[in-house]
C-alpha positions in Angstrom: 90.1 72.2 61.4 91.9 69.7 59.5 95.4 68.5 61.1 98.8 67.8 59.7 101.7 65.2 61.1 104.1 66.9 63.0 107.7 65.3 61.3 108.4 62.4 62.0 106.7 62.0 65.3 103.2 60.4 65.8 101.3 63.9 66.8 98.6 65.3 64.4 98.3 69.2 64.7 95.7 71.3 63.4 96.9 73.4 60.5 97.1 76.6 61.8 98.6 77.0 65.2 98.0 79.7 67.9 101.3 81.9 69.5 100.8 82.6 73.2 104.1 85.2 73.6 101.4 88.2 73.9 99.0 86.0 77.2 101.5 87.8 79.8 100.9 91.2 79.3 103.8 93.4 79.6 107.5 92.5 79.8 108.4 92.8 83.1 108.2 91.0 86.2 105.2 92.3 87.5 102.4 89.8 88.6 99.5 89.2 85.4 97.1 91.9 85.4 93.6 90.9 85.5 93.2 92.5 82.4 95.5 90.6 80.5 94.5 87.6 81.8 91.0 88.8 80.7 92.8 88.9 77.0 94.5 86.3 77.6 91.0 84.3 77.5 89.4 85.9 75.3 92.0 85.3 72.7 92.4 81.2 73.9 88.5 80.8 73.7 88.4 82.5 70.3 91.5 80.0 69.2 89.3 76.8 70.2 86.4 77.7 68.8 88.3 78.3 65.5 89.4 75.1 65.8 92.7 75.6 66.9 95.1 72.6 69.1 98.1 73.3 68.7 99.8 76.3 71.0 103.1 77.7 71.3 105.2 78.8 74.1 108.4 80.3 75.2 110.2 80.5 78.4 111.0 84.2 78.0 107.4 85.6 77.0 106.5 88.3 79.4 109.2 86.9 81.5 107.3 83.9 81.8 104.2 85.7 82.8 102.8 84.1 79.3 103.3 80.2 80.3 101.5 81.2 83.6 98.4 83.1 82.2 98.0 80.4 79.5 98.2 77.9 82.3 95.6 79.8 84.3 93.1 80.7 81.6 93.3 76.9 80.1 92.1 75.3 83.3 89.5 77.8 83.4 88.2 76.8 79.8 88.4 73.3 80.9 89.6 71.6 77.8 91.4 68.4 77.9 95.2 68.4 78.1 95.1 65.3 76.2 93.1 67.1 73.8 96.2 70.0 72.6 98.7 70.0 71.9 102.1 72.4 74.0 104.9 73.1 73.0 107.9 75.8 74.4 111.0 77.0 73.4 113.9 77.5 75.6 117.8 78.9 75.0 117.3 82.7 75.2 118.8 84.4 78.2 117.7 88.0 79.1 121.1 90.3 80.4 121.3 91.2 84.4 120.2 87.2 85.1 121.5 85.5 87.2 124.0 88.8 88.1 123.9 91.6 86.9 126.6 91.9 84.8 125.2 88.8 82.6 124.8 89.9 79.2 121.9 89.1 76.5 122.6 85.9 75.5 121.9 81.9 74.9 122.4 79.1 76.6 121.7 75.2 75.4 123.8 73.9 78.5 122.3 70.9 80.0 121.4 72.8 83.3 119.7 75.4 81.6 117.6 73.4 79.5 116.7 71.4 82.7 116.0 74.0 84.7 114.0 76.0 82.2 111.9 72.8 81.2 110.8 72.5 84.6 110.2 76.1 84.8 107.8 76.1 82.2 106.2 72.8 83.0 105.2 74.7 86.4 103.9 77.2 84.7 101.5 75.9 82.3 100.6 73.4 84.7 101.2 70.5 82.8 103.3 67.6 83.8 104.8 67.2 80.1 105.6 69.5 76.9 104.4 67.7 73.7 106.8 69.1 72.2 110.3 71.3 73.3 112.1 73.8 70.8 115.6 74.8 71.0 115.2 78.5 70.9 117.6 80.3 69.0 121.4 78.7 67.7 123.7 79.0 70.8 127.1 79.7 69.4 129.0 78.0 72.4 126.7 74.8 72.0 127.5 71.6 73.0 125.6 68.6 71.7 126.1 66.5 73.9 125.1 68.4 77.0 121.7 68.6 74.5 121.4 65.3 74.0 121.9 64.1 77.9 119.0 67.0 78.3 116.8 65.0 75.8 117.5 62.1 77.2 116.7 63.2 80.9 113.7 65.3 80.1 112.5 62.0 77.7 113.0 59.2 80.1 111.6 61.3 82.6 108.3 61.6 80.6 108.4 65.3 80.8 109.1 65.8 76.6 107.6 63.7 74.0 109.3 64.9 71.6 112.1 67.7 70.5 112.6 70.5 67.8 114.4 73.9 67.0 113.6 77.2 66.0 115.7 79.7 63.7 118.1 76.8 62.7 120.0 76.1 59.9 120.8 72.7 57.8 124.5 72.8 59.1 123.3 73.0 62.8 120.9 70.8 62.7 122.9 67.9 61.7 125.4 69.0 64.3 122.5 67.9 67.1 120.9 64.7 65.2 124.7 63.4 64.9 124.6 63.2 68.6 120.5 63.2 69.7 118.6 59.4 69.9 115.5 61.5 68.9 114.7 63.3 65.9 114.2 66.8 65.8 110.1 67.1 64.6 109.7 71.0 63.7 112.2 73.8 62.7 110.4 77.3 63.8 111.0 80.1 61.0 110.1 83.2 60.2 108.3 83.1 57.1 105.4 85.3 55.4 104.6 87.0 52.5 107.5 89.9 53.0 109.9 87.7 54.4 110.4 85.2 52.0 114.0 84.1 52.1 113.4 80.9 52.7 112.4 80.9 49.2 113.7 83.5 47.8 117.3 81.6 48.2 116.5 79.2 45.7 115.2 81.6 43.3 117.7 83.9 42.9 120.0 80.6 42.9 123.0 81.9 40.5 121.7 85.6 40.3 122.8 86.6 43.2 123.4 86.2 47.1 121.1 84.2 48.6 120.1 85.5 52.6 122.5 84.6 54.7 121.1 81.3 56.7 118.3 81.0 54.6 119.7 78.7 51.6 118.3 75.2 51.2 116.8 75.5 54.7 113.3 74.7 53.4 114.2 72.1 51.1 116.2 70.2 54.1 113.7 70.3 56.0 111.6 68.7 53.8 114.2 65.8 52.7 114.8 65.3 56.8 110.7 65.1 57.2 111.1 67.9 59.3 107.9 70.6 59.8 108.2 74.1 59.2 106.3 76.1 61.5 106.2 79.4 60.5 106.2 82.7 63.2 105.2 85.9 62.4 103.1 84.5 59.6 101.3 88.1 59.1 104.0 90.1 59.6 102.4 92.3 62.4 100.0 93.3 59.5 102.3 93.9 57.1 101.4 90.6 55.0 98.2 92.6 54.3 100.1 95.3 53.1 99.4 97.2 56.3 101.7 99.6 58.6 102.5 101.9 56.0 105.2 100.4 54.7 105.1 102.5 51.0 106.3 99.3 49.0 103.4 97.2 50.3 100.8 98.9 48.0 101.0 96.5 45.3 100.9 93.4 47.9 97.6 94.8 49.2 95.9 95.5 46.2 96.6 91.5 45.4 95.5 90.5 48.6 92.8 92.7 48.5 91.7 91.4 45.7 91.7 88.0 46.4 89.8 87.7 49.6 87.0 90.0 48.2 87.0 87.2 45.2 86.7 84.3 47.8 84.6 86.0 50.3 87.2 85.9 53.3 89.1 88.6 54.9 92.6 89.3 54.5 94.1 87.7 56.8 93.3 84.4 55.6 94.5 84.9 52.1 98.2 85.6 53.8 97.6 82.3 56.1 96.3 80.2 53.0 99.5 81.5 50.8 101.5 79.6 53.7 99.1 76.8 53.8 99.1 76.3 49.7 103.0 75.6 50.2 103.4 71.4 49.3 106.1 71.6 52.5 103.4 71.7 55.2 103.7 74.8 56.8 101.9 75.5 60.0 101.5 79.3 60.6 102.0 80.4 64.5 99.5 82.6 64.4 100.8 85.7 67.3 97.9 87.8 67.7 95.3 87.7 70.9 93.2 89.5 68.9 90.2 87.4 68.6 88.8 88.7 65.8 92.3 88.4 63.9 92.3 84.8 65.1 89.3 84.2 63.4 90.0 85.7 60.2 93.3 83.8 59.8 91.6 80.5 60.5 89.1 81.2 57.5 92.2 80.3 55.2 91.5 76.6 56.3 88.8 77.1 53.1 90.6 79.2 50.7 92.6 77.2 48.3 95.1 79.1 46.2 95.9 78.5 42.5 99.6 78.4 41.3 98.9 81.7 39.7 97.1 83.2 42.8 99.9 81.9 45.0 102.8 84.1 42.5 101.2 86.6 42.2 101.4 87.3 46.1 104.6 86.1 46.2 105.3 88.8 43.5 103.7 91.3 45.1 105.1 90.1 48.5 108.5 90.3 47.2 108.1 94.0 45.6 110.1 93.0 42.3 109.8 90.4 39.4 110.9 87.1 39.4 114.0 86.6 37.1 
């Protein structure tokens, strides 16, 4: 699989990357069954022989029960560490932790980030993150608590490098006036039924843009900043699947096109992505190794202007104005 720079950094990931939140199983904080850890492998071996180097991680998935099966099922594989490329996410906080009364919430303070980057270090078994994602935007944040975290985390050898996810231009240039590193990827949703990130320039002076989603894109690609994009098929409904009665139009299109280039559907959703002059890397979030495979096929579909509107059309359910 062919690779793409990662920002402004020096790492070179494959195109398509793999999402490891379903590894642990169930949510709870039960020990890893032996049958999702069976999954678990399955879906990892499918990823590498895809091509796939790039995998992405959160603190909270399965309550952490998806760092450790990934950890696990990665040694048993026996690729390289040197070889891939890790990266986690950390911020979100689930209610009833550490008391009970604790609500839902996130946290960016400097002991939490510590404490959760060792955490998931542990659990992957890895003695450094390639790269470490600010989760979701903590309203109460304070910068400079994030950048001493950096710095720690850095000098300690533990993080190469630094991003966010589900940020916006304003709050990211809050962090980089205070980080010494630059922030390599921003983590959006983004697929062909949520496309706000471009929809907000479209409709530019026809009406209101998504909240959060103007000029996020286009900032991102002036700040040589990545997008990686989660939930790149939608849970199936980038194929026009789960019976959603305005998708009909989207899957006759997609339909279409992958019987026209040979390849399934998934990959025409993953090459619309991929045909995007930004550099998108899909995080693909299925352990579905037969879905993995299928979205990796888009690495040889390429996409016309008019092939990539017309699913963008379709995606969208109206005309452009």
């Amino acid at each position: 699989m062919r690779t793409l720079p990662l920002g402004s950094s020096q790492l070179h990931a494959t195109r398509i990357a793999l999402g490891c939140m379903p590894f642990g199983g169930e949510w709870n904080t039960q020990p890893v069954t032996a049958e999702a850890k069976a999954r678990a492998k399955n879906a990892l071996r499918a990823a590498i022989d895809a091509g796939i180097r790039c995998f992405d991680h959160a603190d909270i998935y399965c309550m952490g029960k998806s760092e450790s099966a990934f950890g696990e099922v990665f040694r048993e594989l026996g690729t390289r560490r040197q070889d891939v490329i890790l990266q986690s996410k950390v911020g979100i906080r689930f209610g009833g932790e550490p008391e009970p009364t604790a609500p839902h919430r996130f946290d960016f303070s400097y002991e939490h980030i510590i404490r959760a980057a060792e955490g998931s270090l542990r659990r992957l078994g890895t003695d450094y993150l390639d790269i470490y994602l600010l989760h979701r935007p903590d309203a109460l944040v304070e910068p400079e608590e994030v950048a001493r975290a950096f710095d720690d985390l850095q000098q300690q050898g533990k993080v190469l490098h630094f991003g966010v996810s589900n940020h916006a231009p304003a709050q990211i240039d809050l962090l980089r006036r205070y980080l010494r590193q630059p922030l390599v990827v921003n983590q959006l949703e983004f697929n062909l039924v949520h496309t706000a990130l471009i929809d907000a320039a479209i409709v530019a002076n026809q009406r209101v843009p998504s909240l959060g989603a103007d000029g996020i894109l286009d900032y991102c690609r002036l700040n040589n900043i990545t997008v990686q994009a989660w939930a790149p098929l939608a849970q199936g409904r980038a194929l026009g699947g789960n019976g959603d009665p305005k998708a009909a139009e989207l899957a006759r299109v997609v339909t279409t096109l992958a019987r026209a280039k040979e390849v399934p559907p998934e990959a025409i959703a993953i090459a619309w992505l991929l045909r995007h002059p930004a550099g998108i890397q899909p995080v693909l979030g299925s352990a579905d190794p037969v879905r993995i495979a299928a979205a990796c096929a888009a690495e040889n579909v390429t996409l016309s202007r008019e092939e990539w509107y017309m699913l963008y059309v379709a995606g969208r359910g109206e005309k452009l104005p």
